[in-house]
C-alpha positions in Angstrom: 0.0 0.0 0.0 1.7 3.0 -1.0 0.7 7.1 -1.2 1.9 9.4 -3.6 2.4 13.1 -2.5 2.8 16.1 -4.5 6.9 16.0 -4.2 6.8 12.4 -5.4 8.1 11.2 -2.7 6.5 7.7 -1.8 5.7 6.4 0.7 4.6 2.8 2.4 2.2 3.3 5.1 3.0 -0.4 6.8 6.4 1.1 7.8 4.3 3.4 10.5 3.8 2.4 13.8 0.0 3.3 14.8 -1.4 4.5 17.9 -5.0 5.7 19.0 -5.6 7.0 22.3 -6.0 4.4 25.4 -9.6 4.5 26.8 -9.3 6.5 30.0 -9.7 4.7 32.9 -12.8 5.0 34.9 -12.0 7.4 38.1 -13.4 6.2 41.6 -14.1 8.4 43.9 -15.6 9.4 47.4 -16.2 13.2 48.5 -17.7 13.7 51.6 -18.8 17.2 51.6 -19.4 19.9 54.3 -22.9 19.6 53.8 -22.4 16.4 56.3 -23.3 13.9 52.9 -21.0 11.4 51.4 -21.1 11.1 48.0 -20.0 8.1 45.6 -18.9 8.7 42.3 -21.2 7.3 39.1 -18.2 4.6 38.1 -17.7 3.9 41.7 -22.1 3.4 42.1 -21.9 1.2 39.3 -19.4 -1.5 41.2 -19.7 -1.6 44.4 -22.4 -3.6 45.7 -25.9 -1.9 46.1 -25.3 -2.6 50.4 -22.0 -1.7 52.0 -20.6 -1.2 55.6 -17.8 1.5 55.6 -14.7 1.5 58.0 -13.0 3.9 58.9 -8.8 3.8 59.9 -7.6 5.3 62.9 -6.4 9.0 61.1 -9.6 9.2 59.0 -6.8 8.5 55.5 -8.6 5.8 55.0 -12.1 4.0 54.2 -13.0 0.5 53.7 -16.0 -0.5 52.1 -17.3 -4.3 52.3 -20.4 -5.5 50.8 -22.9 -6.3 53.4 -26.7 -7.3 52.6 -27.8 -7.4 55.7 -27.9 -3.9 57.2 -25.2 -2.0 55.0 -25.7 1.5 53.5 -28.3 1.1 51.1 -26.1 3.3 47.7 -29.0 4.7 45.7 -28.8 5.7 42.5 -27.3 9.3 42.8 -25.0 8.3 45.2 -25.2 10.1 48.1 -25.6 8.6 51.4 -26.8 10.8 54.6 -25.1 10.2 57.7 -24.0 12.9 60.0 -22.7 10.4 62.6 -20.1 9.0 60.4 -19.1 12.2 58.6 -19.0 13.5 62.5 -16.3 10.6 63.2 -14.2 11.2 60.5 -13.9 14.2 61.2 -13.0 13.7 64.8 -10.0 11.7 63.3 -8.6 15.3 62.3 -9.8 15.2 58.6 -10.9 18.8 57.6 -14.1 18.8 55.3 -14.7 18.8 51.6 -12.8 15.9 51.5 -12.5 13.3 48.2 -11.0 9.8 48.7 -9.5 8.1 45.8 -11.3 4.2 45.4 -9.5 0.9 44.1 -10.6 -2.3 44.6 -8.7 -5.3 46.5 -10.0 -8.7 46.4 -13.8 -8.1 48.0 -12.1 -4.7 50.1 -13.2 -1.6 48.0 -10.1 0.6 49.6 -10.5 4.5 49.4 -7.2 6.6 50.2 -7.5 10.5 50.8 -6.3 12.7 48.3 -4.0 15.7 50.1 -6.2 18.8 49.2 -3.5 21.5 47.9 -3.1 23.7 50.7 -3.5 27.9 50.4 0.0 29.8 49.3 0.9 31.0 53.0 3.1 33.5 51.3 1.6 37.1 51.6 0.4 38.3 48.4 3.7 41.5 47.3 1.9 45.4 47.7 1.7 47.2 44.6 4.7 49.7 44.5 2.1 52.5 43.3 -1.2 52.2 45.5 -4.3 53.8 44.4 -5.1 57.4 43.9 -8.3 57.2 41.7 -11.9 57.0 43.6 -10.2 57.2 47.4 -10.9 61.6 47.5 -15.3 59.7 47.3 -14.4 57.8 49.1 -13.6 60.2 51.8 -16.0 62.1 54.7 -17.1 64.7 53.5 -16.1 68.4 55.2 -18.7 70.4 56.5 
């Protein structure tokens, strides 16, 4: 199979290598928000099983979810899941809220993992070298 371009150079299209791009992977995901709900990703609602109990490690890094049909957390289609209690003892364990967990799964263990928010630059922010003259004289009292 050859081409022909306009410089006649030719050229054999078997000699390419060809790529397309990988399918992405799906992302699973917990974020527990300040709003006191915990909220399950759509890829992550899609595997788990529909009734879970959730562990929690002793620093609150951690969550472990297990299927349980009994009496586990009923994950409805939306995916979030109201319970102040457990939000309450995660955050006990020093974890500051919004929160979002990264989810993998490990034999029957579904294991989420936090993900370090990016802290705030503590650096102070550099004062312009010419402040601002416009607007301050209405700004002002005025004299009686």
């Amino acid at each position: 199979m050859n081409d022909r371009f306009e410089n006649n150079v030719e050229i054999e299209l078997p000699q390419f290598e060809w790529f397309l791009p990988r399918p992405p992977k799906p992302v699973l995901s917990i974020t527990i928000s300040k709003e006191k709900t915990i909220i399950f990703n759509k890829s992550l609602c899609e595997n788990i099983p529909q009734k879970i109990k959730i562990g929690v490690n002793s620093d609150g890094t951690r969550l472990g979810l297990i299927g349980f049909p009994e009496a586990g957390y009923r994950i409805p289609k939306n995916g979030i899941v109201r319970d102040e209690y457990l939000v309450h003892c995660i955050e006990e364990r020093g974890v500051r809220l919004p929160v979002r967990y990264s989810v993998e799964k490990i034999d029957e263990l579904w294991l989420a993992t936090l993900i370090p928010s990016t802290p705030a630059p503590t650096a102070p922010r550099a004062t312009p070298k010419k402040p601002r003259t416009n607007g301050l004289k209405a700004m002002l009292p005025k004299k009686k």
